[in-house]
C-alpha positions in Angstrom: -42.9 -95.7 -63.6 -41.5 -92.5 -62.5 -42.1 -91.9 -59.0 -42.2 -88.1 -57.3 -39.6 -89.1 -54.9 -37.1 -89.0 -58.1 -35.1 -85.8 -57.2 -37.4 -84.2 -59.7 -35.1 -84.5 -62.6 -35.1 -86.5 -65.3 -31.9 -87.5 -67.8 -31.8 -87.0 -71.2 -28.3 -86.9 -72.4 -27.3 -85.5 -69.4 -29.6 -82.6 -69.2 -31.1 -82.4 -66.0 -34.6 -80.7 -65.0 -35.8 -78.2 -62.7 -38.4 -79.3 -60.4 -40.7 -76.4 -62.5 -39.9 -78.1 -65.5 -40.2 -81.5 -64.5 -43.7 -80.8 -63.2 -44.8 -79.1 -66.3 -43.1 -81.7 -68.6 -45.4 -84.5 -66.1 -48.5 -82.1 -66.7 -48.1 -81.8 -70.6 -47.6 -85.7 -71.0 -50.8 -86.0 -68.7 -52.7 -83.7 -70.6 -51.8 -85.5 -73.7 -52.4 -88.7 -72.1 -48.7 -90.2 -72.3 -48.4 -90.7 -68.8 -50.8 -91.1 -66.2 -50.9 -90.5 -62.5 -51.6 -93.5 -60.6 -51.8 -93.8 -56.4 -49.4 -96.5 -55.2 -49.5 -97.3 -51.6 -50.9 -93.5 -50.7 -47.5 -92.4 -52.9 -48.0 -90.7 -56.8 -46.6 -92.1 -59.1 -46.4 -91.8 -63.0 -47.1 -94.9 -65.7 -45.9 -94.5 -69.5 -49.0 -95.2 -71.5 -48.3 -98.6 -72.8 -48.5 -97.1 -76.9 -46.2 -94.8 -76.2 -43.9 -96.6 -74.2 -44.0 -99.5 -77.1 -43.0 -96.7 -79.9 -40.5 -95.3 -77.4 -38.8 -98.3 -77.0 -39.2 -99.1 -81.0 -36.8 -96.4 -81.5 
């Protein structure tokens, strides 16, 4: 899970995100239904759909 308390960024061979970005990256993997946004202990937090984290981790 990715968790909003990250630093808003996300690594990627080193690249690092903007908070902007790393909102709308979180927003276009929701719409697409990649991720979704669940509510952990009154926190948000992000959870790979488990499909797409399976072919992620395929590759």
């Amino acid at each position: 899970m990715y968790s909003t308390n990250t630093g808003y960024s996300l690594q990627s061979t080193d690249r690092k995100l903007s908070r902007s970005q790393f909102w709308q990256a979180i927003q276009s993997l929701t719409r697409r239904s990649l991720v979704e946004k669940v509510l952990v202990g009154g926190r948000s937090q992000f959870q790979i759909n488990p499909v797409f984290k399976e072919y992620i981790q395929s590759k």
